[in-house]
C-alpha positions in Angstrom: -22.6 149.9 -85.6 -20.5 149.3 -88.5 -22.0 147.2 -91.4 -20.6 143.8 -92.9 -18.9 144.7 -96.1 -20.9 143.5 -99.1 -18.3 141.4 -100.0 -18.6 139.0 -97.1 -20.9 136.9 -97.8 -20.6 136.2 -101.7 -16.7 135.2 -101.3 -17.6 132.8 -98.1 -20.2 131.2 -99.9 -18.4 130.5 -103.2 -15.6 129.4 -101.0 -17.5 126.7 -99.5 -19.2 125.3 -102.7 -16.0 125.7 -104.6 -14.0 123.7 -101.6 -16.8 121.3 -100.9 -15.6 117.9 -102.6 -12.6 120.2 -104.5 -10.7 116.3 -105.2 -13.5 114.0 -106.0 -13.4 114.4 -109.4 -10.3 113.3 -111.2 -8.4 115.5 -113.0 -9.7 115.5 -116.7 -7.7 115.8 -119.7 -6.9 119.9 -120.1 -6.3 119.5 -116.4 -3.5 116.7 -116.8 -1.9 119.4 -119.7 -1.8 122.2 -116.8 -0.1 119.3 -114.6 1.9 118.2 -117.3 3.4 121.8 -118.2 3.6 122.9 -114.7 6.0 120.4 -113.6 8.6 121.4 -116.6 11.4 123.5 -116.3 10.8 127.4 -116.8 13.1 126.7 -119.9 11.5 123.5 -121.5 7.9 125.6 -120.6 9.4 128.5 -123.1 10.0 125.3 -125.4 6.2 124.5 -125.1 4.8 128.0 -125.6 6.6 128.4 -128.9 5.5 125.0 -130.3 1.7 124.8 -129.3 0.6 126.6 -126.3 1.6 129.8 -126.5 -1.6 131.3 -125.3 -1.4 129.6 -121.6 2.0 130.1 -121.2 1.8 132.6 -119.1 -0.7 130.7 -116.5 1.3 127.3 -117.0 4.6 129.4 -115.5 2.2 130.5 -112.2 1.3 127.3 -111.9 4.6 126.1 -112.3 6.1 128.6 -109.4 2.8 127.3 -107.4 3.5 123.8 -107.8 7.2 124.0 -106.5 5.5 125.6 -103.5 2.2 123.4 -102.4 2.9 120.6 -104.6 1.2 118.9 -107.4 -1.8 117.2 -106.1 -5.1 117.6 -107.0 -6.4 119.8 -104.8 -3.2 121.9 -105.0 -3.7 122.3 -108.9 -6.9 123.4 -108.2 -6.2 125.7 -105.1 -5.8 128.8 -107.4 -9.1 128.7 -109.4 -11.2 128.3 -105.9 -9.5 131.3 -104.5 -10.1 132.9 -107.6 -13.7 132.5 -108.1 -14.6 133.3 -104.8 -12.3 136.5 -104.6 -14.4 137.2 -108.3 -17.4 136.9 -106.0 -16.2 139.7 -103.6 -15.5 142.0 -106.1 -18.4 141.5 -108.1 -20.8 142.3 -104.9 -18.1 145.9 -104.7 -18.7 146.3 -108.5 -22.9 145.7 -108.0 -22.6 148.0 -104.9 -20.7 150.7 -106.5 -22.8 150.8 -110.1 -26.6 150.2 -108.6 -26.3 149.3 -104.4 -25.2 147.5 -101.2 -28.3 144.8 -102.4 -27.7 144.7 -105.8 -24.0 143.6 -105.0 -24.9 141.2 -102.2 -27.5 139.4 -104.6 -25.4 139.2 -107.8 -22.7 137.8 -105.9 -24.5 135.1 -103.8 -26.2 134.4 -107.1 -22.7 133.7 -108.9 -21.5 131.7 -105.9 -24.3 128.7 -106.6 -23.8 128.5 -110.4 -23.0 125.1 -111.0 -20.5 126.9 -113.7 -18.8 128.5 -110.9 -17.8 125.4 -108.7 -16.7 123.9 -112.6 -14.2 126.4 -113.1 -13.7 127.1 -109.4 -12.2 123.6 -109.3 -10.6 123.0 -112.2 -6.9 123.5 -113.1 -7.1 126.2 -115.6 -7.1 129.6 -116.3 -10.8 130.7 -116.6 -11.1 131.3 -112.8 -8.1 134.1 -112.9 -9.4 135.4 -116.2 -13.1 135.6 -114.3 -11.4 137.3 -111.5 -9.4 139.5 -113.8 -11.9 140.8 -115.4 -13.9 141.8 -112.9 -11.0 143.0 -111.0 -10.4 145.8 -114.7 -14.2 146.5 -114.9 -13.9 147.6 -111.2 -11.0 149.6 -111.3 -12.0 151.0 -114.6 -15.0 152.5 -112.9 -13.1 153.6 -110.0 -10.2 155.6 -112.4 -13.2 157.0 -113.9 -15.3 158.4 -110.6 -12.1 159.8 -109.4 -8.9 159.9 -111.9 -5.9 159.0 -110.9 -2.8 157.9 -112.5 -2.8 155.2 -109.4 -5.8 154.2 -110.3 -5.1 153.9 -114.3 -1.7 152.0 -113.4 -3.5 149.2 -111.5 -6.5 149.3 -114.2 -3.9 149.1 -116.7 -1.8 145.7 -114.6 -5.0 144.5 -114.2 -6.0 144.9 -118.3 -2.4 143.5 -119.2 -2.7 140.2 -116.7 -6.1 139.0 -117.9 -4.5 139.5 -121.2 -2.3 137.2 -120.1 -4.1 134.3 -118.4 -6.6 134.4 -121.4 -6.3 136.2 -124.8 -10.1 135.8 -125.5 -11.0 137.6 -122.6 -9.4 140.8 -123.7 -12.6 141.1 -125.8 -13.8 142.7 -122.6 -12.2 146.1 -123.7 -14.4 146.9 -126.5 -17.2 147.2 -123.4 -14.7 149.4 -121.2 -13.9 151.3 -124.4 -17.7 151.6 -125.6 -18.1 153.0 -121.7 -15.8 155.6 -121.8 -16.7 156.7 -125.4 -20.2 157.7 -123.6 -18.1 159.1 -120.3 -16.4 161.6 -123.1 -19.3 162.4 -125.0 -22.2 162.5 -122.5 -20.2 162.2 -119.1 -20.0 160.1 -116.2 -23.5 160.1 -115.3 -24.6 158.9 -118.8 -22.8 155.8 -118.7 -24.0 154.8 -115.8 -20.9 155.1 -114.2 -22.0 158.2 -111.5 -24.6 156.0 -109.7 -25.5 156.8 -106.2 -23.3 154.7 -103.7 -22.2 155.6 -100.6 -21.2 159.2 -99.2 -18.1 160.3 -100.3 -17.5 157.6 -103.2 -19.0 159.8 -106.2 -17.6 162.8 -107.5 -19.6 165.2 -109.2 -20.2 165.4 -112.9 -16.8 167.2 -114.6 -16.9 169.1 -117.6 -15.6 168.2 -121.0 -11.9 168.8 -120.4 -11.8 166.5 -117.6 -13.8 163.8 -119.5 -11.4 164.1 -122.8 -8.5 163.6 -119.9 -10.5 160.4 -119.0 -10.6 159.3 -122.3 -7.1 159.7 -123.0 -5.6 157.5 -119.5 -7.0 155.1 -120.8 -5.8 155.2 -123.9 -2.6 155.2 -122.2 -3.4 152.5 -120.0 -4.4 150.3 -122.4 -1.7 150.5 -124.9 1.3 149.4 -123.0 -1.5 145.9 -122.1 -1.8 145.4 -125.3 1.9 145.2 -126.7 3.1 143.3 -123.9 -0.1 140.6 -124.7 0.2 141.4 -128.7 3.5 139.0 -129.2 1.4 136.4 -127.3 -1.6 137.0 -129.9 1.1 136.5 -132.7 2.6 133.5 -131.5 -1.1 131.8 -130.4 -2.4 132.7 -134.0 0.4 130.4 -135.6 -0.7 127.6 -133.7 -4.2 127.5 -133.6 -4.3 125.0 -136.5 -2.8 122.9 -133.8 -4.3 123.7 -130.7 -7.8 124.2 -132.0 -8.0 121.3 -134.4 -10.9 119.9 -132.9 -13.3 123.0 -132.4 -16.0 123.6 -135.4 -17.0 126.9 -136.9 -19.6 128.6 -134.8 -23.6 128.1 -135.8 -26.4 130.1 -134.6 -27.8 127.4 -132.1 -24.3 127.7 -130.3 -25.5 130.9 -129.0 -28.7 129.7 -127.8 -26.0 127.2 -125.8 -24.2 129.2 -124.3 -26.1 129.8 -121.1 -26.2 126.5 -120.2 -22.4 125.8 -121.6 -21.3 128.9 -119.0 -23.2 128.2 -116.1 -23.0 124.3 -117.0 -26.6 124.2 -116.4 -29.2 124.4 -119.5 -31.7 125.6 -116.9 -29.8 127.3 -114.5 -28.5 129.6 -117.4 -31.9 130.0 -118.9 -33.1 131.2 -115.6 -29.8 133.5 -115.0 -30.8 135.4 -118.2 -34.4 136.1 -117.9 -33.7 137.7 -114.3 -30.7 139.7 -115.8 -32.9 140.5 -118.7 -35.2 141.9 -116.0 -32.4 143.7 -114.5 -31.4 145.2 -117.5 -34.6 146.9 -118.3 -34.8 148.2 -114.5 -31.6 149.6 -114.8 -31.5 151.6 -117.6 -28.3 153.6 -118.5 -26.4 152.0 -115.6 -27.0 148.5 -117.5 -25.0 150.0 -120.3 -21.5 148.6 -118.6 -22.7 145.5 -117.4 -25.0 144.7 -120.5 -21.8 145.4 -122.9 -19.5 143.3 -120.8 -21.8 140.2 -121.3 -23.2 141.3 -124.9 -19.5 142.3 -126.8 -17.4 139.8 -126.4 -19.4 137.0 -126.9 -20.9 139.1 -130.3 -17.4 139.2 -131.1 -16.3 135.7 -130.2 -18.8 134.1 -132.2 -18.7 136.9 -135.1 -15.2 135.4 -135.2 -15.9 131.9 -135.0 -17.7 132.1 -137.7 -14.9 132.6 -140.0 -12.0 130.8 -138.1 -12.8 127.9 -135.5 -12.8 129.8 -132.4 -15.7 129.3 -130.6 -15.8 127.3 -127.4 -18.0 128.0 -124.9 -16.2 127.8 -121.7 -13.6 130.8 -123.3 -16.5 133.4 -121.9 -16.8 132.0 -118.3 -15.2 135.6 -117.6 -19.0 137.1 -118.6 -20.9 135.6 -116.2 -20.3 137.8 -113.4 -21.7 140.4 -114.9 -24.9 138.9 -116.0 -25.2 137.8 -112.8 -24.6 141.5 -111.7 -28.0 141.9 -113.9 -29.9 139.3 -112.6 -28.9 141.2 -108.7 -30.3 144.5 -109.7 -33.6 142.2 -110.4 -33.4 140.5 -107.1 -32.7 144.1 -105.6 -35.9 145.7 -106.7 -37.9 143.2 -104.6 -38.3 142.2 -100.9 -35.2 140.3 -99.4 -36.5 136.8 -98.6 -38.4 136.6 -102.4 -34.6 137.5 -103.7 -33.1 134.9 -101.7 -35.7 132.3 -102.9 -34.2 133.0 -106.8 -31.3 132.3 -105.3 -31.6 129.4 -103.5 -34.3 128.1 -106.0 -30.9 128.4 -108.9 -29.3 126.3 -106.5 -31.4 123.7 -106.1 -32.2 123.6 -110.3 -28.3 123.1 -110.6 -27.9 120.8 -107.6 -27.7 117.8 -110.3 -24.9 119.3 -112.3 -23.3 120.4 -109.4 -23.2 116.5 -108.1 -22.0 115.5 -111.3 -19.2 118.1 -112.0 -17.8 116.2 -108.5 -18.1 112.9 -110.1 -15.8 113.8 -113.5 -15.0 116.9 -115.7 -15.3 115.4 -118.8 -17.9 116.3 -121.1 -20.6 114.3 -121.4 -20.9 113.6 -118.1 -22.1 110.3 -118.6 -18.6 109.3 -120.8 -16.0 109.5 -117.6 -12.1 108.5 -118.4 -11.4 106.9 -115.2 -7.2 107.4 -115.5 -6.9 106.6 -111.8 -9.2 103.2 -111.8 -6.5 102.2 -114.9 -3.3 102.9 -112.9 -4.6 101.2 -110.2 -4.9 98.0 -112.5 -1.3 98.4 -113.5 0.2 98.9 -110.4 -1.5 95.5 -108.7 0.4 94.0 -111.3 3.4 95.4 -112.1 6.6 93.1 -112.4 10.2 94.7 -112.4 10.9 95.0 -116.4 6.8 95.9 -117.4 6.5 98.0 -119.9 3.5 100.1 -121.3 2.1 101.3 -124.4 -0.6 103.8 -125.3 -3.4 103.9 -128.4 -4.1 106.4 -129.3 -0.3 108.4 -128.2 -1.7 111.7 -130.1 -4.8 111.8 -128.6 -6.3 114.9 -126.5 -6.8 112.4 -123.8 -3.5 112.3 -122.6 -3.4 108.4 -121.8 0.4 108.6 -120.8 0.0 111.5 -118.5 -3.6 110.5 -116.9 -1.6 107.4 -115.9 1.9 108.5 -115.3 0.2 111.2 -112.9 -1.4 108.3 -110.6 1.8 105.8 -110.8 4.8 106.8 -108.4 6.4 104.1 -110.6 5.2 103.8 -114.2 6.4 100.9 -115.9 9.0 101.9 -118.9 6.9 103.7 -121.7 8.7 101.3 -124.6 8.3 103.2 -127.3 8.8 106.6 -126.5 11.8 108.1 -128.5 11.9 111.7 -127.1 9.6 112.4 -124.3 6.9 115.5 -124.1 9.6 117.9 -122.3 12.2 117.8 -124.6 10.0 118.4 -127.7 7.9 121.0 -126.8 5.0 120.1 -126.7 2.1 118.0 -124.9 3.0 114.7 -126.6 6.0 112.4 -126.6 7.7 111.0 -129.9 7.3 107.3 -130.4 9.5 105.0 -132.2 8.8 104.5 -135.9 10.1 100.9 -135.5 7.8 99.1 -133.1 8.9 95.7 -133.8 13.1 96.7 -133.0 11.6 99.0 -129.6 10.0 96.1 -128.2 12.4 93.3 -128.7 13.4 92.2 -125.4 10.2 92.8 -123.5 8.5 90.2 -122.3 5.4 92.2 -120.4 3.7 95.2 -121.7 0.4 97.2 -120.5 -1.4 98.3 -122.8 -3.6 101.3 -122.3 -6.1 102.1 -125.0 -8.8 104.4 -125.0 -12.7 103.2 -125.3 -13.8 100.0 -124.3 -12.6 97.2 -126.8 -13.2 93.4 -126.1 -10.0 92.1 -128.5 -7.6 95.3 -127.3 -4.9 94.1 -129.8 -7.4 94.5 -132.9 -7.8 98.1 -132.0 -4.0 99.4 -132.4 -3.8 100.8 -135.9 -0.5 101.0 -138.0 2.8 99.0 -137.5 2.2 100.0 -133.8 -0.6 97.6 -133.8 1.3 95.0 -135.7 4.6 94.5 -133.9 2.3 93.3 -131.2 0.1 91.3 -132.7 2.9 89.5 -134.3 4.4 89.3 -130.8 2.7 89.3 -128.1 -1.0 87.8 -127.1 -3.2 89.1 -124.2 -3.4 87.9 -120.8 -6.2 89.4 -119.3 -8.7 92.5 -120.0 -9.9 95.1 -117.5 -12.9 97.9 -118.4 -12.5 100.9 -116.8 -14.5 104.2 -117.9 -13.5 105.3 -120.8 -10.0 103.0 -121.2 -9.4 99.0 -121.5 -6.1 97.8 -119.9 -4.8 94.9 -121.2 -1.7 92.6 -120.0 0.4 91.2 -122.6 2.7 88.7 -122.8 5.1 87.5 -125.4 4.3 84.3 -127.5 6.4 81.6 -126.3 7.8 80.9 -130.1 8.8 84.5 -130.3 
């Protein structure tokens, strides 16, 4: 009788958590970016990539071809990540299978699918669900060109190498594991790598000598090299704005690596348990733990070692680890009886049921501070009049207040005091007028959006913004929403 394939039941089961309540949660601010970009023109996204966001570039055009296809709703933005994670799932129960066994696959995998960080990147509308997928995608076919070398083989390593490159420069840290691997595959061989593990009949070859290894070692040389210049004008280009698209990250302190379970797997004790049972793992396996341990181990060493000097380090960049820690963790599970490794599993569930609840509600972080974009455009558009107009504080703000509520309004009022919208410049923010007072003459309703919760909205516009309409106009009425105030104005009668 012919066995399930270990892959099964890992991607089924990230497929359901991921789908399960997929658009409950609005989408958040980075999400309304991906939106934002996505709906542009191939040429005005060329515009954007050279002005601030080079390094997603590549995923906003996928998106972009995805968008003209399925639409841009929320679950359609957020289609690709689920598919993602739970196709990450699949592989990593091949890769588990492959470097330990069938159970150490089938465990690691169901354990990644009920990470609460899984369904938070499996359902949001950027890249770290390709770049997880990606990279366990490379690691895999890295340890298949190695078993059996092929050029085949080191041409779809190296497509795979060169797209997570793409989707996510950070995760290209990834290499100095695969390189650190076959370092040990030229000096010591296959076997002492951890790489010649006993799978299935047929799958391993046997140890080569030296000449074959030194071939080894040089594929991948040449697979990796053609990667890295196609990625290495990306690297250029994202290193000249990082002063503007990393303006709000700190340098990296030694309690942020204590974080960074519970940032990953979204779930302080979820990701405190993940890493005691892959630490278990990791002594039972021994040499084989030398891919998997390296995979998780380098590039966050090398993130942080970074982020140390430049402001780099932001915890949700090494989502693309956790598969392999969870890889750990199932060579733990394996080396006890089935229904004790299924309670870990379900028993990480359960701990990360609350997160996983939450995440549903919003993405934001903290949980508890929600921007509720949709509740706002719902005020304005009970109210709207033909001739409204609207106006945002803060404009340059990381919140996005324009797009969160142009993406829930079929018919926004007119945006008074935008000179040269976000399309045309380049870049994730419209230009406003640097006369209020001459923008708004004429108007006679605006909304304002602000962001925050303000009793007197009017005092809480700063600059001449703030006093063209003060000196104009007085407010209506007030509406709270999470995280906004929505105010109707209307122009003093002497005006």
């Amino acid at each position: 009788m012919r066995r399930v394939p270990v892959w099964l039941a890992p991607a089924l089961l990230t497929l359901a958590v991921t789908v399960t309540g997929l658009g409950s949660a609005q989408l958040w601010r980075d999400e309304l970016a991906t939106w934002s970009a996505a709906t542009r023109s191939p040429h005005d996204l060329a515009r954007l990539a050279g002005t601030i966001d080079a390094a997603t570039g590549p995923y906003y055009l996928l998106m972009h071809g995805w968008t003209a296809v399925v639409g841009d709703s929320t679950i359609a933005l957020r289609v690709p990540a689920v598919l993602a994670m739970t196709v990450a799932a699949g592989l990593l129960a091949v890769l588990g299978a492959w470097l330990v066994d069938r159970r150490t696959g089938l465990f690691a995998g169901l354990l990644f699918a009920v990470l609460p960080g899984t369904s938070r990147y499996g359902q949001e509308a950027r890249p770290y669900a390709l770049a997880t997928m990606l990279a366990v995608l490379g690691t895999l076919l890295l340890v298949s060109a190695l078993r059996r070398p092929s050029w085949a083989r080191w041409a779809g390593y190296a497509a795979a190498v060169a797209a997570l490159g793409l989707i996510h420069l950070i995760a290209l840290t990834l290499l100095a594991a695969h390189a650190l691997v076959v370092l040990l595959v030229w000096w010591r061989g296959p076997g002492a790598a951890g790489i010649n593990a006993p799978v299935a009949a047929g799958i391993v070859d046997p140890a080569d000598g030296g000449a074959g290894r030194d071939r080894r070692v040089w594929r991948w040389v040449v697979a990796v090299v053609p990667a890295v210049l196609l990625v290495s004008p990306l690297l250029v280009e994202a290193r000249a704005q990082r002063s503007r698209q990393l303006n709000w990250v700190d340098l990296a302190r030694l309690d942020d690596l204590t974080a960074l379970p519970g940032g990953v797997t979204q779930s302080s004790v979820v990701g405190g348990l993940l890493v005691g049972v892959a630490a278990l793992g990791a002594a039972r396996l021994g040499r084989r733990a030398l891919l998997p341990v390296s995979a998780v181990l380098l590039p966050v060493l090398l993130l942080f070692a970074a982020g140390t000097v430049v402001a780099l380090w932001v915890p949700r960049y090494l989502v693309f680890v956790v598969p392999f820690a969870c890889l750990l963790a199932g060579a733990a599970l394996a080396a006890v009886a089935a229904p004790a490794a299924l309670v870990v599993v379900v028993l990480a569930g359960l701990l990360g049921l609350p997160d996983q609840t939450a995440l549903r509600r919003t993405h934001e972080w903290p949980r508890s501070a929600p921007v509720d974009y949709a509740g706002a455009a719902r005020v304005i558009a009970d109210g709207q009049r033909p001739g409204d107009a609207v106006v945002y504080s803060p404009r340059q703000s990381w919140l996005f207040l324009d797009l969160g509520i142009e993406y829930h309004l079929d018919d926004p009022p007119r945006d008074v005091l935008v000179t040269e919208d976000e399309a045309r410049r380049g870049d994730l923010w419209a230009a406003e007028c640097p006369q209020p007072a001459q923008c708004l003459a004429g108007t006679t309703r605006v909304w304002l959006v602000i962001s925050g919760r303000h009793a007197e909205p009017l005092a809480a516009v700063t600059g001449a913004k703030g006093d063209a309409l003060r000196a104009d106009f007085t407010v209506a009425q007030v509406w709270q929403r999470p995280g906004l105030t929505v105010a109707l104005l209307t122009s003093r009668p002497n005006r």
